[in-house]
C-alpha positions in Angstrom: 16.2 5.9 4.4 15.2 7.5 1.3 15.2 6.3 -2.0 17.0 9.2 -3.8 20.0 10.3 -1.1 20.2 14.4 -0.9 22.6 14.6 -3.9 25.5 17.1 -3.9 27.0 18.5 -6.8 29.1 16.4 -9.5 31.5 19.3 -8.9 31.4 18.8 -4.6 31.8 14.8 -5.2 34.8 15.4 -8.0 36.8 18.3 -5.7 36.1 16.0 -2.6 37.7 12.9 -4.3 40.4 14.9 -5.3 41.4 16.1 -2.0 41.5 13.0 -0.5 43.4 11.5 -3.0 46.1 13.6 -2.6 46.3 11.9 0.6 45.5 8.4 -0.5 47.8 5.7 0.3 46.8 4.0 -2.8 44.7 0.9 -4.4 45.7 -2.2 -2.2 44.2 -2.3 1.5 46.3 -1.9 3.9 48.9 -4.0 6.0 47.4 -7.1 8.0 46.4 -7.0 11.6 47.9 -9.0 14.7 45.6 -11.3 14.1 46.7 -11.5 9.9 43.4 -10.1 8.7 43.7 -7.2 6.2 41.7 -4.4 7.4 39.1 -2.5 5.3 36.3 0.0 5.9 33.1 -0.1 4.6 31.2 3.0 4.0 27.4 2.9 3.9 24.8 5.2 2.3 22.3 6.4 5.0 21.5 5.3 8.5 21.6 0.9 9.2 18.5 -1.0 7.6 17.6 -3.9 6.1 20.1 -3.0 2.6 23.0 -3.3 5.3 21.6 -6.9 6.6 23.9 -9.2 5.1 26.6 -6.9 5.8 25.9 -6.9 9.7 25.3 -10.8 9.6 28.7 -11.5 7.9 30.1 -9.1 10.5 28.7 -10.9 13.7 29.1 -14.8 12.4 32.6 -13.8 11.1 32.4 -14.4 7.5 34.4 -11.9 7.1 37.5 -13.0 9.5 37.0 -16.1 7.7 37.8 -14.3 4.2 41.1 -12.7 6.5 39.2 -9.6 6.5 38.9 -7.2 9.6 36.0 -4.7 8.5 35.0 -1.8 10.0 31.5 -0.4 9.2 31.2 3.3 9.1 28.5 6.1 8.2 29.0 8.2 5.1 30.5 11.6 5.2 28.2 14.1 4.0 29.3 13.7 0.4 28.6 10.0 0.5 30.6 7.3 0.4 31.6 7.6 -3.4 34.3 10.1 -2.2 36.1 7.8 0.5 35.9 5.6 -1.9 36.6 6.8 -5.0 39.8 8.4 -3.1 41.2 5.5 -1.9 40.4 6.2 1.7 37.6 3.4 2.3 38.1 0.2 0.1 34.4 -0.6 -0.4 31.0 1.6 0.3 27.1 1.3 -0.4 25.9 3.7 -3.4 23.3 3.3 -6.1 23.3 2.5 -9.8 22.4 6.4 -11.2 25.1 7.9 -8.4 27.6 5.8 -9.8 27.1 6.4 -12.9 26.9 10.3 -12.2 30.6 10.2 -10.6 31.9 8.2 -13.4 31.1 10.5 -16.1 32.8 13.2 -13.7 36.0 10.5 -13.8 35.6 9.7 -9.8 36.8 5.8 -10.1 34.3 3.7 -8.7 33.0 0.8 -10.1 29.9 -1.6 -8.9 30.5 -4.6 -7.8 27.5 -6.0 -6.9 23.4 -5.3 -7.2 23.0 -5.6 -3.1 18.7 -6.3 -4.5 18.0 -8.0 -7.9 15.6 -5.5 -8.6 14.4 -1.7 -8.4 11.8 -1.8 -5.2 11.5 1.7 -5.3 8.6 4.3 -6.3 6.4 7.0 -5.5 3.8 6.8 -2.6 1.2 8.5 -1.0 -1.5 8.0 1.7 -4.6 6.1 0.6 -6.9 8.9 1.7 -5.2 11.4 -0.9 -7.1 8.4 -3.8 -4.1 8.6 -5.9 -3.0 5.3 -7.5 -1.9 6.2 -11.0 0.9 8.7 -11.5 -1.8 10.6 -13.7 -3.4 11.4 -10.9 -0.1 13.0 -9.4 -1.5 16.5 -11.2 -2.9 19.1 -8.9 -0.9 17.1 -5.9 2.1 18.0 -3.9 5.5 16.0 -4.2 7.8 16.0 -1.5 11.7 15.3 -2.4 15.3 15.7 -2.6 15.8 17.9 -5.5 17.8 15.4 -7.7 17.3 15.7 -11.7 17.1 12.5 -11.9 14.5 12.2 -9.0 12.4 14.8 -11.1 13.0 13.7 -14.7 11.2 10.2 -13.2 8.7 12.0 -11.9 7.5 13.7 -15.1 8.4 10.5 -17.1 5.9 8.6 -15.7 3.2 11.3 -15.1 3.4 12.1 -18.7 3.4 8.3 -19.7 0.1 7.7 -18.0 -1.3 10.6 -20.2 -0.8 13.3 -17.1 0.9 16.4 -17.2 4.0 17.6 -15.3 3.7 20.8 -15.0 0.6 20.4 -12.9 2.6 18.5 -10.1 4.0 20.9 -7.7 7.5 19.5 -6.8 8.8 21.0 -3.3 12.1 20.0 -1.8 12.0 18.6 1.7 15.5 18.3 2.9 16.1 15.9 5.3 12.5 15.7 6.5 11.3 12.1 6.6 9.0 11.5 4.0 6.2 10.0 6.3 6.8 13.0 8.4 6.4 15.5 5.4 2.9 13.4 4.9 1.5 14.8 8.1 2.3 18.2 7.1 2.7 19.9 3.3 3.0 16.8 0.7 0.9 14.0 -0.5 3.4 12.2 -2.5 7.7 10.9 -1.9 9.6 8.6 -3.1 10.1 5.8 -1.0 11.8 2.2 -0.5 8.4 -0.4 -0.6 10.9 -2.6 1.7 11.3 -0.4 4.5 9.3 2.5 4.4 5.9 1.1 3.4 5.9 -1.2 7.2 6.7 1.9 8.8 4.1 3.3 7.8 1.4 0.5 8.5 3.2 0.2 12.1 2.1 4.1 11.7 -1.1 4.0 11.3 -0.5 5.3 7.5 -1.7 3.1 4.8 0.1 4.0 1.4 -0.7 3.2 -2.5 2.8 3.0 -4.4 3.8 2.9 -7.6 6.9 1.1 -8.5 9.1 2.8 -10.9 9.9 -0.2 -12.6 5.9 -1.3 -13.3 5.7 1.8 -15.8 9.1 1.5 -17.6 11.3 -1.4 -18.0 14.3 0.6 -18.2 13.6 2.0 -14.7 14.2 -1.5 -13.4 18.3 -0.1 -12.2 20.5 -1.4 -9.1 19.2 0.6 -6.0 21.5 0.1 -3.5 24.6 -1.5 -5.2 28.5 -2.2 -3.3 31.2 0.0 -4.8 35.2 -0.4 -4.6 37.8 2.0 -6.5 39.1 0.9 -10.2 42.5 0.6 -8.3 41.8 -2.0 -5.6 39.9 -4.0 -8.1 43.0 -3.7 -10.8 45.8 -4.3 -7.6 44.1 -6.2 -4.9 41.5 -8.8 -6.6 41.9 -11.5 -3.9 40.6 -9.1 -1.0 37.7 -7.5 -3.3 36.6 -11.5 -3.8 36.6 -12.0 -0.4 34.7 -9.5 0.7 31.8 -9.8 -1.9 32.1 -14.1 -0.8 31.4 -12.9 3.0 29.4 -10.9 2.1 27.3 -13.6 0.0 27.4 -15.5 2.7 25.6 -13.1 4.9 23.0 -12.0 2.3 22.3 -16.0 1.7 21.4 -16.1 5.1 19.7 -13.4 5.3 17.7 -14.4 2.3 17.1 -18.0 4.3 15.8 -17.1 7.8 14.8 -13.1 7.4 13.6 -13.7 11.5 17.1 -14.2 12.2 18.3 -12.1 10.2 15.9 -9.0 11.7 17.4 -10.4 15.1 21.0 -9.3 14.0 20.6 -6.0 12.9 18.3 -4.7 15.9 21.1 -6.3 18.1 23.8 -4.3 15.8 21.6 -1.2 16.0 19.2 -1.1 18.6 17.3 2.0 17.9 15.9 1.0 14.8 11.8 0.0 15.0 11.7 -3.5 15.5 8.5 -4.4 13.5 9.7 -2.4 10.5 12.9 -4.3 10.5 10.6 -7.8 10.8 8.7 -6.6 8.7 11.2 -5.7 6.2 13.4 -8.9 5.5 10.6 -10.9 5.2 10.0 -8.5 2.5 14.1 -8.6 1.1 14.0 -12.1 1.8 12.1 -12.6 -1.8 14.0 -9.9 -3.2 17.9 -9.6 -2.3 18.2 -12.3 -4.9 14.9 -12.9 -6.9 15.6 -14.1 -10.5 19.5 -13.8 -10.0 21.5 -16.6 -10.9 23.5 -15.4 -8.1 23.1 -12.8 -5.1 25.1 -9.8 -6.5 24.8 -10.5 -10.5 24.2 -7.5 -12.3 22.5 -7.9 -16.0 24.1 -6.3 -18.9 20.6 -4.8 -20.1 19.5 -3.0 -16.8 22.9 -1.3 -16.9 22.4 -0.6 -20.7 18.9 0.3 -20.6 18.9 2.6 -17.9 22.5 4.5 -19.1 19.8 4.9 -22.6 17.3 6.2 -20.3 19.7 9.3 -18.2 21.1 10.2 -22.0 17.7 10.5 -23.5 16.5 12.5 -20.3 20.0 14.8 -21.0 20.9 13.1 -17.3 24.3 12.4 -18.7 26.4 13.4 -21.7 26.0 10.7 -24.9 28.3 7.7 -24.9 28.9 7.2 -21.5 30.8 3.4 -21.2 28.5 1.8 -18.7 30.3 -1.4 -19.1 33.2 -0.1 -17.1 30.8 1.0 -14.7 30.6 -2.8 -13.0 31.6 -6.0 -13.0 30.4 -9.7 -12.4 34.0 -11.2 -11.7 33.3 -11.0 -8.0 29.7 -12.0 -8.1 30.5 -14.7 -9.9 33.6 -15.4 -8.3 35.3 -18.1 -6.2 32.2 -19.1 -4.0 29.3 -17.9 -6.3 26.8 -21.0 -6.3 27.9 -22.5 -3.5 24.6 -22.0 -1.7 22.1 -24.4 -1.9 19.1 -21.9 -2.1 
């Protein structure tokens, strides 16, 4: 799992969307099952991990079939799960704050509907033998990523705010090459999730410095992941969109209560993942999924604000994008929001 997914093109996402919509059956999910539960597919961004948790835990204890949903977990397509979903042909997906806003200023429909962790636990790391713990001392280093804008106009915003200079950090794209791998081989610093791959690392062997994003600018502070659904669903099916963000909730809750348990679920759901990184990694989410939130899923009106600020200022995005179309608290918030005790 990376923190910046390979992007594509606006213009691969827009002409993907398109070409499945022509196909689309429409906004509302589809008819109900034998059993009377409305199917829906979920898409998610990368391989299973600890974002996915409360997903998997409202899929084995059967929050979901209690909300009448039948949901069936899937891995993205190549040009992620905005385009099933922004097409109509998944009704909900895993995607990220800056993505969404990308495909909404290219018109693909999607909308967030809630922050899956309160806050941005992303940033850059490196191996403590390289002594870098300042992004000034990123110059004359290596850095190892995906070859996003965004990914790079970070990179030099925070280099140059700690009184460094960009253009003295060499910036190589590594593909699909696992940051830790690339490590061992040609770069000293990625961008990586402190959640997940930080105990990878350590179970490794590899001890890391990072630097949050969020430590060096408060506008850097965005949704990474987020859940998505398409404008139409939300406009012409509320009731199922509400009950799939309460089961989900529900599992999330859970997973924020008893992060052993919770570990236990996904490596039974997906048994090839490293089980002391997944340990490892809710106890770390546990404190996180929902932090400050009044709720698990609230998104603030400034981090959406601030951050849209930051990608025009950076020429990210065109000026006077509406990010308050961009998500929404109405499910977040919704029938069974504070129902929990924790």
């Amino acid at each position: 799992m990376s923190a910046l997914r390979s992007p594509l093109t606006a213009l691969l996402l827009v002409s993907t969307v398109a070409a499945l919509s022509a196909c689309s059956a429409g906004g509302a999910a589809t008819a109900e099952t034998d059993e009377g539960l409305t199917p829906v597919t979920f898409v998610l961004d990368w391989t299973p991990n600890t974002n996915h948790t409360g997903i998997y835990i409202a899929q084995e204890k059967g929050y979901f079939a209690d909300h009448g949903l039948d949901v069936t977990i899937i891995q993205p397509p190549e040009d992620g799960a905005e385009a099933l979903v922004g097409a109509g042909k998944a009704e909900f997906g895993v995607s990220f704050q800056e993505t969404v806003t990308q495909a909404r200023a290219q018109d693909v429909p999607i909308v967030s509907i809630a922050a899956v962790i309160a806050h941005n636990t992303s940033g850059f790391a490196s191996p403590v033998d390289r002594g870098i713990t300042e992004p000034a001392q990123y110059e004359d280093h290596t850095y190892g990523g995906w070859g996003s804008p965004i990914e790079a106009a970070i990179l030099d915003a925070l280099v140059e705010a700690d009184g460094g200079d960009p253009a003295q950090v060499k910036n190589i794209n590594i593909g699909s090459t696992s940051v830790l791998q690339a490590f061992r081989r040609d770069i000293d610093l990625g961008w990586v999730f402190e959640g997940w791959d930080v105990p990878l690392a350590t179970a490794q062997g590899t001890e890391l410095n990072v630097q949050l994003v969020r430590d060096y600018d408060e506008a850097l502070d965005y949704y990474t992941p987020v859940l998505i659904a398409n404008e139409s669903l939300i406009a012409e099916d509320p009731e199922t969109v509400q009950a799939f963000v309460d089961a989900a909730r529900a599992g999330y809750e859970d997973a924020i209560a008893d992060p052993d348990a919770a570990a236990q679920t996904l490596l039974d759901a997906v048994p090839d993942l490293d089980a002391d990184q997944v340990r490892a990694s809710q106890t770390y989410l546990a404190a996180e999924y929902q932090s400050d939130s009044p709720v698990w899923g609230h998104q603030r009106e400034e981090v959406w604000a601030s951050f849209t600020a930051w990608l025009t200022e950076h020429e990210i995005i065109e000026p006077g994008f509406d990010y308050a179309a961009a998500y929404t608290n109405q499910f977040a918030e919704g029938a069974s929001a504070g129902s929990s005790e924790k």
